[in-house]
Backbone bond lengths (Angstrom), bond angles and torsions (degrees), N, CA, C in turn:
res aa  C-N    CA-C-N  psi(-1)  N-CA   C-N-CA  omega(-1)  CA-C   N-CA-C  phi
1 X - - - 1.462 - - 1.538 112.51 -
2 X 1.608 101.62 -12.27 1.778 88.38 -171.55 1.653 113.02 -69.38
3 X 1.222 104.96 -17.47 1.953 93.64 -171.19 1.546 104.64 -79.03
4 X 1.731 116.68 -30.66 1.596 98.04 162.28 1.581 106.21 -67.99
5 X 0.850 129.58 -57.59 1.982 108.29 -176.63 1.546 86.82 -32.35
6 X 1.101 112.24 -72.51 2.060 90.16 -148.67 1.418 96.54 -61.57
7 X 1.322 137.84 -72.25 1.783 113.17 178.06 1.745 118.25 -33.32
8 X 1.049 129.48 -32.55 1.380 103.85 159.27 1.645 121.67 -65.10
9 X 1.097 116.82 -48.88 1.305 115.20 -160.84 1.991 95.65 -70.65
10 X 1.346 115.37 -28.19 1.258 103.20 -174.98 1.875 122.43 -80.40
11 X 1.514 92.99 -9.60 1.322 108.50 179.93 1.831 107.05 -94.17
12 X 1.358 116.15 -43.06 1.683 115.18 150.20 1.635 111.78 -28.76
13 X 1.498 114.37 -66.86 1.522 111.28 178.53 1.139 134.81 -32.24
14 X 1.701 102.99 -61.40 1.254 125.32 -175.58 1.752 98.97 -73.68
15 X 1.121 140.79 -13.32 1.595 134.54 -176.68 1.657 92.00 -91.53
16 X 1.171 120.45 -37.16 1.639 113.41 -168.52 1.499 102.29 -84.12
17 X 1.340 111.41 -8.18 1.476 114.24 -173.79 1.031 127.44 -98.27
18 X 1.433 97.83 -26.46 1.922 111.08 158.75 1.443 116.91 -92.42
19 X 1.543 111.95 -17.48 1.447 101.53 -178.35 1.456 104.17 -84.08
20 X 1.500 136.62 -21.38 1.222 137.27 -173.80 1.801 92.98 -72.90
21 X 1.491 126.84 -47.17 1.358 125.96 -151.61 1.830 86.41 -81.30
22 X 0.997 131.46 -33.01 1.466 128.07 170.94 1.512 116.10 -61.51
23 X 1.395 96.48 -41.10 1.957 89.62 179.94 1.298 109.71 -96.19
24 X 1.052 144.54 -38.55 1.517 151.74 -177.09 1.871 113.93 -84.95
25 X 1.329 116.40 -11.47 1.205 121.94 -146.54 1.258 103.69 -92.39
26 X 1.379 130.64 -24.96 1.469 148.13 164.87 1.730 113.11 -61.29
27 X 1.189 92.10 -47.74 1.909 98.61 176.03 1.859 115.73 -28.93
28 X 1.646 84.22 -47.25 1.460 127.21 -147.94 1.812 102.44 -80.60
29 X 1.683 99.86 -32.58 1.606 92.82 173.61 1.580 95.84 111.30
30 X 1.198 112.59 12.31 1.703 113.10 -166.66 1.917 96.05 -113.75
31 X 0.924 111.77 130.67 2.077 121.42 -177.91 1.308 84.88 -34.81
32 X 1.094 90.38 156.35 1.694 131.71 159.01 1.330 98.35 -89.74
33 X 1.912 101.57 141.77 1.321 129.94 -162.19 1.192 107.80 -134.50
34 X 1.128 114.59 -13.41 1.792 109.48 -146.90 1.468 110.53 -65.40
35 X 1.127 128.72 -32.84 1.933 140.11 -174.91 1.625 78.16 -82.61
36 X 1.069 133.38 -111.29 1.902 124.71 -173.11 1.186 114.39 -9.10
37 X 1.042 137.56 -36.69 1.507 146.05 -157.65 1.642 111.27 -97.46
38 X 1.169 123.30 -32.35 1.405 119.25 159.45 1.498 127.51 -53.26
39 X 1.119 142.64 -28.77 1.290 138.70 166.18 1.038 110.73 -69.71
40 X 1.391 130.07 -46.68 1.684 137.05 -169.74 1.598 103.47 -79.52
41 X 1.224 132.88 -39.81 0.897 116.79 179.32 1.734 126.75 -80.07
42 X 1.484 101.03 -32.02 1.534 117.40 150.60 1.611 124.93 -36.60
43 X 1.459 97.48 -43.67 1.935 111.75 -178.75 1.754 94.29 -65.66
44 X 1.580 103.44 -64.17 1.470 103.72 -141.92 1.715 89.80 -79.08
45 X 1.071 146.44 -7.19 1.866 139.08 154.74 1.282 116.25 -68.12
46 X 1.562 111.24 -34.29 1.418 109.08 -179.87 1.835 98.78 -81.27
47 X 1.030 133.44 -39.99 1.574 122.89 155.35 1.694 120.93 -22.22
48 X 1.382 86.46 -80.05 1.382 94.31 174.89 1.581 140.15 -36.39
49 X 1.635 93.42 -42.49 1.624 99.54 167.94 1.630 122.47 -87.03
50 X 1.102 114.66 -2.43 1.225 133.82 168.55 1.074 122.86 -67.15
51 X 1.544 98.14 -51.12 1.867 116.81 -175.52 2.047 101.44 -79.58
52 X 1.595 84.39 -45.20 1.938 77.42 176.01 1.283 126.31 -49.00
53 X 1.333 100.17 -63.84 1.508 102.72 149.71 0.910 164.19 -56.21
54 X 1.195 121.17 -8.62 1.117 137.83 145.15 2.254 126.62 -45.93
55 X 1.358 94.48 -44.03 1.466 124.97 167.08 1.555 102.92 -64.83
56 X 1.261 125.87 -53.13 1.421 122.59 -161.08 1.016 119.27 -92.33
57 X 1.603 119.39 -54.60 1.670 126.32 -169.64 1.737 96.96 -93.44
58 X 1.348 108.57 -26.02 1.791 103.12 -177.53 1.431 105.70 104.68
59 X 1.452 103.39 160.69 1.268 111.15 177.10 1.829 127.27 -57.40
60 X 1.527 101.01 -29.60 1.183 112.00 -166.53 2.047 110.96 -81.21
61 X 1.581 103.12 -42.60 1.512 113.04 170.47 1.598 95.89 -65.74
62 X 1.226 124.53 -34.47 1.493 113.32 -161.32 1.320 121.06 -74.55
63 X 1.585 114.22 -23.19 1.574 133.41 170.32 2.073 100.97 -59.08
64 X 1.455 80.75 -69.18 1.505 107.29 -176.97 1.607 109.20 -30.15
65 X 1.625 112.63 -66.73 1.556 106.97 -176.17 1.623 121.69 -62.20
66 X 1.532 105.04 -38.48 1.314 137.44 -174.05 2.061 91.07 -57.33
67 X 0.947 124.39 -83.45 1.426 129.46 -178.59 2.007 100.24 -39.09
68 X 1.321 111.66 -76.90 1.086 120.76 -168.14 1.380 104.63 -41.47
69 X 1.494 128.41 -45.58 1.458 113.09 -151.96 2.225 87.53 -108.38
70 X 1.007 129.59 9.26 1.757 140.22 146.99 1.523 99.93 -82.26
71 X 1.105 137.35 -25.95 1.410 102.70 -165.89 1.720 92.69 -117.68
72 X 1.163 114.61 -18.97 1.481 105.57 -173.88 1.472 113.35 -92.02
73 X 1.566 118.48 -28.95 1.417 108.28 158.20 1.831 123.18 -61.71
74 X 1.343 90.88 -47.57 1.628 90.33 164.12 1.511 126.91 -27.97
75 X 1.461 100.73 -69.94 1.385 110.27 -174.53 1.647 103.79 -77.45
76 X 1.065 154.82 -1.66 1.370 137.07 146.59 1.334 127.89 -98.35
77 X 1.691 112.49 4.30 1.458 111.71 147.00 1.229 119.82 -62.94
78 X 1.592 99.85 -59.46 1.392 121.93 174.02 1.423 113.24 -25.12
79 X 1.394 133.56 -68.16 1.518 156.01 -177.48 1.299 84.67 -58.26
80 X 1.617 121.49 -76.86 1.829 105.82 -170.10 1.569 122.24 -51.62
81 X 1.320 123.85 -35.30 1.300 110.87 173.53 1.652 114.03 -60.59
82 X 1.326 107.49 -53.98 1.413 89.93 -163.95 1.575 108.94 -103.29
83 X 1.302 107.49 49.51 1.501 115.05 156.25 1.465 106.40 -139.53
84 X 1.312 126.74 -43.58 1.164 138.37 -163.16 1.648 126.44 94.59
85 X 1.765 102.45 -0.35 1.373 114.07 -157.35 1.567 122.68 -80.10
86 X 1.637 108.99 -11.42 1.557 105.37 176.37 1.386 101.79 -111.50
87 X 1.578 141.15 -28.03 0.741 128.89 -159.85 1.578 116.51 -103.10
88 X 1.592 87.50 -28.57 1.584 103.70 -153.07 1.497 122.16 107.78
89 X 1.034 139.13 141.36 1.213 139.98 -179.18 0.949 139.47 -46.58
90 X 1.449 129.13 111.81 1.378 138.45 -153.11 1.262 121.96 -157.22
91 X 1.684 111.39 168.46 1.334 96.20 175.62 2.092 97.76 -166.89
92 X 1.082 98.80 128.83 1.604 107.04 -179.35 1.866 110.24 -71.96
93 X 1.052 108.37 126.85 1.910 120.62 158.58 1.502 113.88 -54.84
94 X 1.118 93.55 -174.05 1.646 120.61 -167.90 1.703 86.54 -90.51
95 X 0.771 119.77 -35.14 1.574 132.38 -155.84 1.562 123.28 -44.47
96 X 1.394 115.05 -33.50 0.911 143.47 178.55 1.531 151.76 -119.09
97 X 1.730 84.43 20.64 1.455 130.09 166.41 1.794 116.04 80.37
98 X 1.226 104.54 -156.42 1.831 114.38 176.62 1.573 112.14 -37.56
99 X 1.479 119.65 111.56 1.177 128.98 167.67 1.201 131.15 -87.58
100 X 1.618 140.21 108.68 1.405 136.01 146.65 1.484 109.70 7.20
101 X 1.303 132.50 136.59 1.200 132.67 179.85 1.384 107.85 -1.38
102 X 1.172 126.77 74.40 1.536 127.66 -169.23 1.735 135.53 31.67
103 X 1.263 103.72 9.36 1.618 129.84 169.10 1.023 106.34 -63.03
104 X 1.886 109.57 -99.28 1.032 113.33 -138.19 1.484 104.43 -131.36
105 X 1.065 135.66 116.82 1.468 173.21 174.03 1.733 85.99 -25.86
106 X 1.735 105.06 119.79 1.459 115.33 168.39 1.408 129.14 -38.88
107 X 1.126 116.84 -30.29 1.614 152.84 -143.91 2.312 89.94 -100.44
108 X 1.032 85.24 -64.76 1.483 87.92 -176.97 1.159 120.51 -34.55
109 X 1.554 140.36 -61.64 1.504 133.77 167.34 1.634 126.21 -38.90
110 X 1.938 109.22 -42.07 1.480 123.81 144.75 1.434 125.11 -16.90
111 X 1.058 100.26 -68.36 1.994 112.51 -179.90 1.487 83.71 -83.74
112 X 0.873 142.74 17.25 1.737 102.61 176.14 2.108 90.08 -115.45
113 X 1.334 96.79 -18.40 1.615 90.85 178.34 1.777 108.23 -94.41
114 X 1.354 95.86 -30.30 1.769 92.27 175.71 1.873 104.36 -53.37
115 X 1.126 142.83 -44.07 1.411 140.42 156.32 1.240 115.78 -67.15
116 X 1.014 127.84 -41.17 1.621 124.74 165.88 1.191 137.39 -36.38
117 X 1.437 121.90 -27.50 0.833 143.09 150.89 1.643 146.37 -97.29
118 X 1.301 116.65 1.33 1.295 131.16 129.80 0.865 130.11 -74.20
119 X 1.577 123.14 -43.89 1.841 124.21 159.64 1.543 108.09 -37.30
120 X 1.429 106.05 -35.64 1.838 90.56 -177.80 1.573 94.54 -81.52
121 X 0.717 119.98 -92.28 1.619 122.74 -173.73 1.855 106.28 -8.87
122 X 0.763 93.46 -31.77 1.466 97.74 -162.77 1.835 98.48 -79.18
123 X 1.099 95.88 -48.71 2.180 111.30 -172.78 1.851 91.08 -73.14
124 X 0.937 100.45 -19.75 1.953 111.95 -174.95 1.582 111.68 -62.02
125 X 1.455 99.48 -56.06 1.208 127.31 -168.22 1.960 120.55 -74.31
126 X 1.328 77.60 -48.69 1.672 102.25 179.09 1.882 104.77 -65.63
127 X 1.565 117.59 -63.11 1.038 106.20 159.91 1.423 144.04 -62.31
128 X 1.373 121.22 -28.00 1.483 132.06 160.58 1.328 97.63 117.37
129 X 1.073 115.81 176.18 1.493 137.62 -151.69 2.116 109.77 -118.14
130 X 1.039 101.46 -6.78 1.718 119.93 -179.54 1.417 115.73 -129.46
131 X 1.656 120.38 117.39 1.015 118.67 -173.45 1.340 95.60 -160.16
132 X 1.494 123.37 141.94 1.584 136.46 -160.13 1.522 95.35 -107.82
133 X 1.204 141.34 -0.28 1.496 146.04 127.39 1.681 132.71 -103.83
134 X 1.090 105.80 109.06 1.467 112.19 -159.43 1.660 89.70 -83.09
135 X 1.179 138.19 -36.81 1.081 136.15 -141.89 2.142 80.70 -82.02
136 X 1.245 110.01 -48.93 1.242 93.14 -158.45 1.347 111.09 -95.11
137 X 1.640 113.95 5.36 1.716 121.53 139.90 1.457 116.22 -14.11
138 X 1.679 81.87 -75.01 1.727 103.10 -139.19 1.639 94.00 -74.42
139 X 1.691 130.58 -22.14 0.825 112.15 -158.49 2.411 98.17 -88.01
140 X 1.270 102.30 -23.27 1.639 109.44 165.78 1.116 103.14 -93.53
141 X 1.470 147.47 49.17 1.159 140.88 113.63 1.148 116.10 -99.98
142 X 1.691 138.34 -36.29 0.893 137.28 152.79 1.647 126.63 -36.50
143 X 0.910 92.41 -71.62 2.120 110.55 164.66 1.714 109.39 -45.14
144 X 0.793 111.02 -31.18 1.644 125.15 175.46 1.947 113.37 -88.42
145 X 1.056 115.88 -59.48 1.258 121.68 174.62 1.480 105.83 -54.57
146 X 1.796 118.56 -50.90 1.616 109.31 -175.57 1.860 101.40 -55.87
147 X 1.461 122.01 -43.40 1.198 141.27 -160.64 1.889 88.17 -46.87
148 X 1.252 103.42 -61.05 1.452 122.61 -167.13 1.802 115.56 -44.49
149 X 1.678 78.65 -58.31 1.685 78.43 -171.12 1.711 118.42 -90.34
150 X 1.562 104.22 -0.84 1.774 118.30 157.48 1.601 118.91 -49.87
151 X 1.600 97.89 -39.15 1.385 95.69 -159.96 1.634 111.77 -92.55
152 X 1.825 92.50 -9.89 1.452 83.87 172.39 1.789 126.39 -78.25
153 X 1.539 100.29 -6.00 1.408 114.56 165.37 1.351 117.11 -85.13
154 X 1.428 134.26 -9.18 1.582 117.56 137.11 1.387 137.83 -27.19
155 X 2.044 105.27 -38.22 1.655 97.90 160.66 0.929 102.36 -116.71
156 X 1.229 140.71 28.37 1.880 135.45 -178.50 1.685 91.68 -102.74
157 X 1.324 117.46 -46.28 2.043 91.13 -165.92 1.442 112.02 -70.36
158 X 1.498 114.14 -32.08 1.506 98.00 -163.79 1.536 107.29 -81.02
159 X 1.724 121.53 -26.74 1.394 115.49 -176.96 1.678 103.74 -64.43
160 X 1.514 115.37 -40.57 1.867 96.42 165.53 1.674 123.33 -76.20
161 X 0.952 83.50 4.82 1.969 73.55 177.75 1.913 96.62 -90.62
162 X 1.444 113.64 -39.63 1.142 101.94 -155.63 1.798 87.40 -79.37
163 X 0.885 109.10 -22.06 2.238 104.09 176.17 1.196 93.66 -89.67
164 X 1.399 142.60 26.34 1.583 135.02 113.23 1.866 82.41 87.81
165 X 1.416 120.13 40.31 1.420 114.70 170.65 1.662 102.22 -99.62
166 X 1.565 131.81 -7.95 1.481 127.27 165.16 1.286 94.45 -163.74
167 X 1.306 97.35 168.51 1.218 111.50 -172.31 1.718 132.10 -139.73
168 X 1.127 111.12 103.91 1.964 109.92 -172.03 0.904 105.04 -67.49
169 X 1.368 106.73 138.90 1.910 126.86 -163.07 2.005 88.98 -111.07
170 X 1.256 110.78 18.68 1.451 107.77 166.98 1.659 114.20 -160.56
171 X 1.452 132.58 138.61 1.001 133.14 -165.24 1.621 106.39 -73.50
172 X 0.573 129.59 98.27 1.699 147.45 162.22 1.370 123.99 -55.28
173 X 1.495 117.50 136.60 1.522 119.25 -161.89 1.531 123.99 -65.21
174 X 1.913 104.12 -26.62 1.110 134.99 -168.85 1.117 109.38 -98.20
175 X 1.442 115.08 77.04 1.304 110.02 164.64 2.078 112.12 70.71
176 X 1.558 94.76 19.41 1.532 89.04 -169.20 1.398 119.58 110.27
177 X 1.584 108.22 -39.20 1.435 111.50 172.64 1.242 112.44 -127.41
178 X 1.551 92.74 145.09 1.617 119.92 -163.69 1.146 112.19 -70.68
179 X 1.785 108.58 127.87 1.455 125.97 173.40 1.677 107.16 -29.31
180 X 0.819 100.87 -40.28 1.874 116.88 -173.57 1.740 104.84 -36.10
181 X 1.314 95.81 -62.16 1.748 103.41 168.95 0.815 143.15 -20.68
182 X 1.588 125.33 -51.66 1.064 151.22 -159.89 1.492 107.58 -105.66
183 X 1.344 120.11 -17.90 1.530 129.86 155.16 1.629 106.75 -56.51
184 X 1.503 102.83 -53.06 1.585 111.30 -159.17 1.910 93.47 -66.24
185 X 1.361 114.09 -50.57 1.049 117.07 -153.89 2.168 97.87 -62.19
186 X 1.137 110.35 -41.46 1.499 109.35 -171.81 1.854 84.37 -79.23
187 X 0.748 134.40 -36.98 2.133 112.62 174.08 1.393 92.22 -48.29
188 X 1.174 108.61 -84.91 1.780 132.20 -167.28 2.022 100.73 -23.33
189 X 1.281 109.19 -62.92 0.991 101.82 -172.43 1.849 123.23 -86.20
190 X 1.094 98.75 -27.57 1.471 99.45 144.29 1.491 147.21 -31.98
191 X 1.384 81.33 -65.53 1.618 80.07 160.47 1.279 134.33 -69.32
192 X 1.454 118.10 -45.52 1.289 138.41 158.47 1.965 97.92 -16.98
193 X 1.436 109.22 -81.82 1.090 95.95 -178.46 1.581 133.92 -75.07
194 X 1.099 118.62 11.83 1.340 96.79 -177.39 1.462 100.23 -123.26
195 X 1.381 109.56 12.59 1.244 118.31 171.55 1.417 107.21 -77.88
196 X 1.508 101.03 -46.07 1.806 124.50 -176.39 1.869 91.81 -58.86
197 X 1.163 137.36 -49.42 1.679 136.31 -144.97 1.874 77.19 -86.62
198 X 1.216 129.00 -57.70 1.526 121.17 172.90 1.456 128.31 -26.36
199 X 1.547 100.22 -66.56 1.939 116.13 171.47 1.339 98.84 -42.78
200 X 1.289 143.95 -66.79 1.377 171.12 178.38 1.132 115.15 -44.44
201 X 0.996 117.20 -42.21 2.066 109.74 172.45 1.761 104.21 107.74
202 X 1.462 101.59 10.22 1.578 92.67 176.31 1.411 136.84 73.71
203 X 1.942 92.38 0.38 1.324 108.44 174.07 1.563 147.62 -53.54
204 X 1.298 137.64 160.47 1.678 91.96 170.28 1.401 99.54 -100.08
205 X 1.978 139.59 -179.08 0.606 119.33 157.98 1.729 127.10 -76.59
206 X 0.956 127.95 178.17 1.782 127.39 -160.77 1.802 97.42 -110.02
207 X 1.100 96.40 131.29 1.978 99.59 165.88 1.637 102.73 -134.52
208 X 0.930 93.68 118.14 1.782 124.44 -167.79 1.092 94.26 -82.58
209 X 1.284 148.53 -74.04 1.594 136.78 -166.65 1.209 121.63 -144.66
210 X 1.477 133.23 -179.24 1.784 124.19 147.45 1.070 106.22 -10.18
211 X 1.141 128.41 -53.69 1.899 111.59 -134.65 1.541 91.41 -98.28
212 X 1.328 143.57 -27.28 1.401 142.92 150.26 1.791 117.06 -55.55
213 X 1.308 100.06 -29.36 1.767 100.54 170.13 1.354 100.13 -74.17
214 X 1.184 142.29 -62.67 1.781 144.87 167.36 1.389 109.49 -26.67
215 X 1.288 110.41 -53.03 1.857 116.72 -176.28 1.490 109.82 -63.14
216 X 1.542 96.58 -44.65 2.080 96.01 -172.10 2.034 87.44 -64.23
217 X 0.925 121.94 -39.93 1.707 102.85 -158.82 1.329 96.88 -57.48
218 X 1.212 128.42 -29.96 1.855 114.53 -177.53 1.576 126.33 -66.43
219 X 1.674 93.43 -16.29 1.573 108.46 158.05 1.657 121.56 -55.47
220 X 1.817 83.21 -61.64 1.937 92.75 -178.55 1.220 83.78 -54.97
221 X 1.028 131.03 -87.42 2.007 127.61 -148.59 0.843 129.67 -46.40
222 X 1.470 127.15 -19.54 1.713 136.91 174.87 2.264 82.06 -88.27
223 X 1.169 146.29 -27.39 1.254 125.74 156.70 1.461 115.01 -66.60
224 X 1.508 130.86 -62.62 1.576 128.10 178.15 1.544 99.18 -61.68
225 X 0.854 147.66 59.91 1.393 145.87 178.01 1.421 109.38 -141.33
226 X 1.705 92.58 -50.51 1.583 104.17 171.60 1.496 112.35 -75.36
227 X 1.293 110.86 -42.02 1.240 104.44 -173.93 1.741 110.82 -76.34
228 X 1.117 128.92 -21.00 1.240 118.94 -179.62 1.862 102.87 -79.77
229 X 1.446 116.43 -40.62 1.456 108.94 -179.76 1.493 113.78 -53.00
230 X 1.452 119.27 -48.07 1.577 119.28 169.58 1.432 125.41 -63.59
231 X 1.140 120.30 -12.39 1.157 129.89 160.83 1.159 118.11 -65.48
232 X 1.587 132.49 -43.04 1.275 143.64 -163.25 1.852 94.75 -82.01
233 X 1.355 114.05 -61.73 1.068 150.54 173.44 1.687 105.20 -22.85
234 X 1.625 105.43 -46.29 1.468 112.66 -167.43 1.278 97.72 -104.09
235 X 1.474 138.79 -14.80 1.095 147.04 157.07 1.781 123.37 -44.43
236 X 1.508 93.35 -49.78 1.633 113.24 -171.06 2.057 100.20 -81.00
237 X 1.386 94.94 -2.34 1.976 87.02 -176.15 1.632 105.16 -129.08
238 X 1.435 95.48 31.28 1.489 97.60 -177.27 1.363 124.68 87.88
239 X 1.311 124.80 -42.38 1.369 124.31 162.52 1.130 153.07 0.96
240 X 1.489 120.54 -19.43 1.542 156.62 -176.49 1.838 93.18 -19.24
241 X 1.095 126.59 -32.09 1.353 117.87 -148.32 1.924 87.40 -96.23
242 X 1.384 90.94 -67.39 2.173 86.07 171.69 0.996 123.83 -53.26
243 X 1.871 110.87 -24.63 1.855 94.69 -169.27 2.005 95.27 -79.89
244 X 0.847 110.24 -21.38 1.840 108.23 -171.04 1.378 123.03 -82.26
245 X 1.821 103.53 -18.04 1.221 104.71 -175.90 2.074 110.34 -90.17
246 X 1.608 79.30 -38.75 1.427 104.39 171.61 1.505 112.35 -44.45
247 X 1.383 108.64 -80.54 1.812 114.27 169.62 0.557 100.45 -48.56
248 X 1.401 160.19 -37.38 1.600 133.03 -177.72 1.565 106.39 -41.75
249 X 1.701 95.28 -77.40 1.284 124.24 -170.87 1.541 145.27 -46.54
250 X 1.597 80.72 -24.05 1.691 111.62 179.26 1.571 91.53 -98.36
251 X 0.946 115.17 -68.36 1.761 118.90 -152.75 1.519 103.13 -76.55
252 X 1.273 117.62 18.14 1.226 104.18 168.74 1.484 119.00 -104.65
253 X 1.868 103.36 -17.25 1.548 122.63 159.48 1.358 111.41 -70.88
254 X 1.272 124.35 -24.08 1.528 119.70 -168.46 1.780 89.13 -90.85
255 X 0.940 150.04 -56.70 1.421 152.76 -152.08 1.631 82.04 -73.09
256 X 1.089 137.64 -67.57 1.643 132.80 -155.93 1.502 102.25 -51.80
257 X 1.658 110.73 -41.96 1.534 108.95 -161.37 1.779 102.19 -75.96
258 X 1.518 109.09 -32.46 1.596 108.06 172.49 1.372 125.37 -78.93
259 X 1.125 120.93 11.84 0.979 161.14 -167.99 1.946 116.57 -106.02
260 X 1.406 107.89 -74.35 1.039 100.86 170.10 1.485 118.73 -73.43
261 X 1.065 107.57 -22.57 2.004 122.64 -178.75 1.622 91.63 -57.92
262 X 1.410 133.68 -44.23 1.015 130.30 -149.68 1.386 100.80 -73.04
263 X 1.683 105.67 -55.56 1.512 126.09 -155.36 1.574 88.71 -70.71
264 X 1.844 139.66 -39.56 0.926 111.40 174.16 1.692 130.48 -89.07
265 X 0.814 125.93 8.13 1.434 145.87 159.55 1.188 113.77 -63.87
266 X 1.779 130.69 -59.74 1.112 153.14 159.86 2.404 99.23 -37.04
267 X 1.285 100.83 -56.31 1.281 91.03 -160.05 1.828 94.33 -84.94
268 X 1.183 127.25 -12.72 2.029 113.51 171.42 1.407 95.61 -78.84
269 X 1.377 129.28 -10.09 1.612 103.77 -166.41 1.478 82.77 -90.22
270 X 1.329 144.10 -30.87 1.377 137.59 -143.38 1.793 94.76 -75.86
């Protein structure tokens, strides 16, 4: 397993290294990327959590979440675009290449597991790893993880709406987009996971020592990574109102989980 640790950690680099040169990189006198820069950075996060995971949950959970949370976001974009009924009314661009029956952009299920899988790690961490009811674990880690990766779409919809990657066919309270969303998005991801803790047996995952407390932080950080680049990101296009509400909301799950990683890392070395 050690050469995926180092391909994760070297693929973490390279995501914090392009997402910093994407958000900071304009300051500097260097083009603007940010519409180019969504696919590539989408590829090389969805790598990353692939490869992390791969190390942690195993090959067999890693198929499992990976399928479940590609085919189930799919199919309830799918349903929300062309009804309007979970999300609210919408509709995806050219922008973001080959579309699902002309919906929804290949790429889209991608980003929805590149966070998908830190949201778990993250609801993992925060709640703990020992619990004398598993059944009602999995269902507050689940409920917690959708919680997690909802809020990182506080600054994720409006910075793609305003780079014209979809588009709301109704003015929305939030910044443009409708409270409605963010309903769909905690169903959507909800299920996703607790569908995944079902396949799985309801287990938690296991962290054996320090050196597995060190590994989960590259989880949180490939999440505060994203969330701090979109922050910057929504900063540089006016945004002031998503990037503040967003960081709040996001980075206050990413600080708890590095946070507890620390305090338990700190107590296996003791």
């Amino acid at each position: 397993m050690r050469p995926l640790r180092i391909a994760a950690i070297s693929l973490l680099v390279l995501y914090a290294a392009f997402t910093a040169y994407v958000s900071i990189g304009p300051l500097f006198g260097f083009p603007t990327v940010h519409g180019q820069s969504v696919p590539w950075l989408t590829l090389i996060a969805t790598a990353f959590a692939i490869t992390h995971a791969l190390t942690y949950i195993g090959w067999r959970n890693t198929f499992i979440l990976f399928a479940l949370t590609y085919t189930v976001s799919l199919l309830f974009e799918s349903v929300g675009v062309a009804t309007g009924w979970i999300y609210g009314p919408y509709h995806y661009t050219e922008q973001l290449g080959p579309r699902f029956l002309g919906l929804v952009p290949y790429l889209i299920p991608l980003a929805w597991f590149m966070i998908s899988y830190p949201s778990l790690v993250i609801a993992e961490v925060i709640i703990g790893y020992r619990s004398p009811k598993a059944k009602w674990r999995s269902l507050r880690v689940a409920a917690l993880a959708a919680v997690v990766m909802t809020a990182w779409d506080l600054i994720l919809d409006p910075i793609m709406v305003k780079m014209g990657h979809w588009v709301w066919e109704v003015d929305g309270a939030y910044f443009g987009v409708p409270l409605h969303n963010y309903v769909g998005w905690l169903v959507t991801t909800f299920s996703i996971f607790i569908l995944y803790k079902w396949a799985t047996g309801r287990q938690a995952h296991k962290v054996q020592g320090a050196s597995d407390q060190s590994y989960l932080m590259l989880a949180s950080g490939s999440y505060a990574s994203t969330v701090a680049g979109n922050t910057l990101a929504a900063l540089q296009m006016g945004l002031s109102g998503p990037a503040l509400f967003g960081l709040f909301a996001a980075g206050i799950f990413a600080l708890l989980s590095l946070f507890n990683l620390r305090i338990g890392q700190a107590t296996k070395q003791d």
